[in-house]
C-alpha positions, 0 to 999 in steps of 0.5 A: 260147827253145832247143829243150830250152827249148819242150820241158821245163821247163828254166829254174829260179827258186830262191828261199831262204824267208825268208833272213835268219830262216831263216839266224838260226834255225839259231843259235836253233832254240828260236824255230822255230814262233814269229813272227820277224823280223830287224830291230832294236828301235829306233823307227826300223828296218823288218823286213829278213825275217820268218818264215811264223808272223809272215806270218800276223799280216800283218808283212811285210819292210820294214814299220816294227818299231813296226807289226810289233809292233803286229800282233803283239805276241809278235813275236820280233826278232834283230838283222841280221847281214848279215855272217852272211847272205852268207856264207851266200849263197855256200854256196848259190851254190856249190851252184847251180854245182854243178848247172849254170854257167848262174847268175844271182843276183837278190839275196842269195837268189834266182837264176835256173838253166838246167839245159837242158845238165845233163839227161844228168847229173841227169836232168829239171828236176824231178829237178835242183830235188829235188836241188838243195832235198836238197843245199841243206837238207843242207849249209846247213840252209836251205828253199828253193822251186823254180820250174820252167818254160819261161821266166824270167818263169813260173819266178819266178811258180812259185817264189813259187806253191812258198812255202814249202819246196817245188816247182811246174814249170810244163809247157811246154805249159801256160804260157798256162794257168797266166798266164791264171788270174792277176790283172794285179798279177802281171805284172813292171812292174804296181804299183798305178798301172799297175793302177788304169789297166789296170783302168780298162779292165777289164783284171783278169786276165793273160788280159785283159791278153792279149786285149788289143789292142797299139794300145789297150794302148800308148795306156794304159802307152806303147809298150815297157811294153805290149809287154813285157806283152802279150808276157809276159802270151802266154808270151813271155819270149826271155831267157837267163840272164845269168852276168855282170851289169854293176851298173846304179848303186852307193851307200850310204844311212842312216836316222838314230835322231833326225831331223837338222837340223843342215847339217854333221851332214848333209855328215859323213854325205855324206862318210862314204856317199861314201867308201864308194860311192867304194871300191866304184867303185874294188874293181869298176874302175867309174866313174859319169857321173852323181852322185845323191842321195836324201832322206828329210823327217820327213814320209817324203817323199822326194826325189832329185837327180842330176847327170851330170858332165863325166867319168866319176869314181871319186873319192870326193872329187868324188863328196861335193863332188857330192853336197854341191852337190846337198844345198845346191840342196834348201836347209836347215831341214827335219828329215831322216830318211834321206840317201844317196848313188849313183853312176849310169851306170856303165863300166869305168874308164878308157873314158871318154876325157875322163878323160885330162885329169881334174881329178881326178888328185890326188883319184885318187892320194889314193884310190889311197893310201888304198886301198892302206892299206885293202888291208893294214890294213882299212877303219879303216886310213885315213878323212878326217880330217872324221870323226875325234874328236880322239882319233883315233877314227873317227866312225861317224854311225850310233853318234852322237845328232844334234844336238837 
């Protein structure tokens, strides 16, 4: 932590309200006071946002639309339109740099700001947070809430504490206070197994967690969770925005409309995920060491499967022949309801020097080929031949009924 960091209030979190709804009624602002959400009516989709009216009947992202209407019977859906949001994810971002270089996006919607070298031109954080909510709601019409505080970790618990539309800093001065009045759930890293074990100790607050001491946490959560928690939960939080992210894993998955059985259903589906995952290694001049699949039963149980391959690849091809091979080691017979496909252990590609005799130089002049097409004509350009009809048309596994 800097200087201008222990003496203001420097690091902002800001978090756009309910991103997608709010980015929805801007096209229908006759349904602002109603309980909304962005989802599709289908048996099988979840809410991707939900409006602070619909919040009060308990609807919540992620939960299943059937549940949502359950609870709240004149919910109001608008189908997603992802296209719409990042669009308008950029304006904001935008915005954000106006104010200050020192940007790191979390999501779609919320970014960490450090305005500690913006002081001289904006005046104080809390200046620069009204400013920068004015300049968002007049150039995009779209609430935001603004954390203020010393540290990333306080920042983030400010700006939730802001919800909706609105301002908390967090002096300094006053962090331990402020962590100390929290429940232990409030901590990065805390979900409800890590809780039920910290409270077997009765440990139920952030301060409890701080009192705490280090031997006998690292005995209850292992060594580098209970360090980054005791450090947290005593205000000590040493990192930096991050203006450069490397991803951590790229990869694509699909719910279906109807649970599949059917085997080659399933591997069209695979190949479709690693075209597209493919594509994305190859756009942001990544490879993956490890190839990964995840499944989704009818039970909603859930399982994954990964392999780490003998040389890093972005070969769309040896990313579906992979994830072919791990889907068959699962067996067959058992209704799927979601499958996916992720590549993992990314670097630059290139830097891996087994890759100097790849066998999949033929696979990478083919993609290369493919991806020149797609450069000049769109992503319908160019498919594999699997996933067309014999009319040429692409198949997209989304619009199809599986097989009964």
């Amino acid at each position: 932590m800097n200087e201008s960091q222990r003496s203001v209030a420097s690091m902002l979190h800001v978090d756009m309200d309910s991103f997608f709804v709010s980015v929805e009624l801007l096209d229908y602002p006759e349904l602002r006071g109603k309980p909304v959400v962005s989802a599709h009516d289908t048996t099988r989709s979840v809410v991707s946002s939900a409006s602070y009216e619909a919040r009060r009947f308990g609807v919540r992202s992620a939960m299943p639309v059937a549940r949502a209407k359950q609870l709240c019977p004149e919910l109001v859906l608008i189908p997603p339109s992802f296209e719409k949001y990042r669009r308008a994810s950029k304006q904001v971002m935008a915005i954000f740099h106006e104010f200050t270089p020192l940007v790191e996006p979390l999501s779609i919607d919320e970014a960490f700001l450090d305005v500690s070298g913006s002081l001289k031109l904006f005046g104080t954080p809390a200046d620069i947070a009204r400013a920068l909510r004015e300049r968002i709601r007049e150039q995009t019409g779209l609430p935001a809430s603004v954390g203020l505080a010393a540290t990333k970790f306080v920042a983030k618990l400010a700006s939730q504490r802001a919800k909706p539309d609105g301002i908390l800093e967090i002096p300094p001065a006053r962090t331990v206070e402020f962590l100390h009045t929290l429940p232990v759930e409030a901590m990065w890293g805390v979900g409800q197994a890590t809780a039920r074990t910290l409270k077997s100790r009765a440990i139920h607050s952030v301060a409890d967690l701080a009192r705490e001491p280090l031997p006998a946490l690292t005995r209850l959560v292992g060594t580098s969770s209970a360090q980054r928690l005791h450090a947290l939960a005593n205000g000590r939080d040493a990192r930096a925005v991050e203006t450069t992210r490397v991803e951590k894993s790229i990869g694509h998955e699909e719910t279906f409309a109807r649970d599949v059985v059917d085997g080659e259903f399933l591997e069209r589906e695979l190949l479709r995920l690693a075209t597209r995952t493919g594509e994305r290694l190859r756009d942001a001049g990544l490879e993956a060491r490890t190839v990964a699949i995840k499944v989704r039963w009818e039970s909603f149980e859930t399982v994954s499967r990964s392999r780490t391959l003998s040389e890093a690849t972005n070969a769309t091809q040896r990313i579906y022949q992979t994830a072919r091979e791990l889907l068959g080691g699962l067996g067959t017979g058992r209704p799927v309801r979601l499958i996916g496909v992720r590549a993992e252990q990314l670097a630059p590609a290139g830097s891996d020097p087994a890759a100097l005799w790849s066998d999949d130089e033929d696979w990478r002049a083919v993609d290369q080929a493919v991806d020149e097409v797609r450069g000049r004509f769109g992503a319908a350009g160019v498919t594999s031949a699997s996933l067309l009809t014999g009319r040429g048309e692409v198949v997209d596994p989304r619009s199809l009924q599986p097989p009964a």
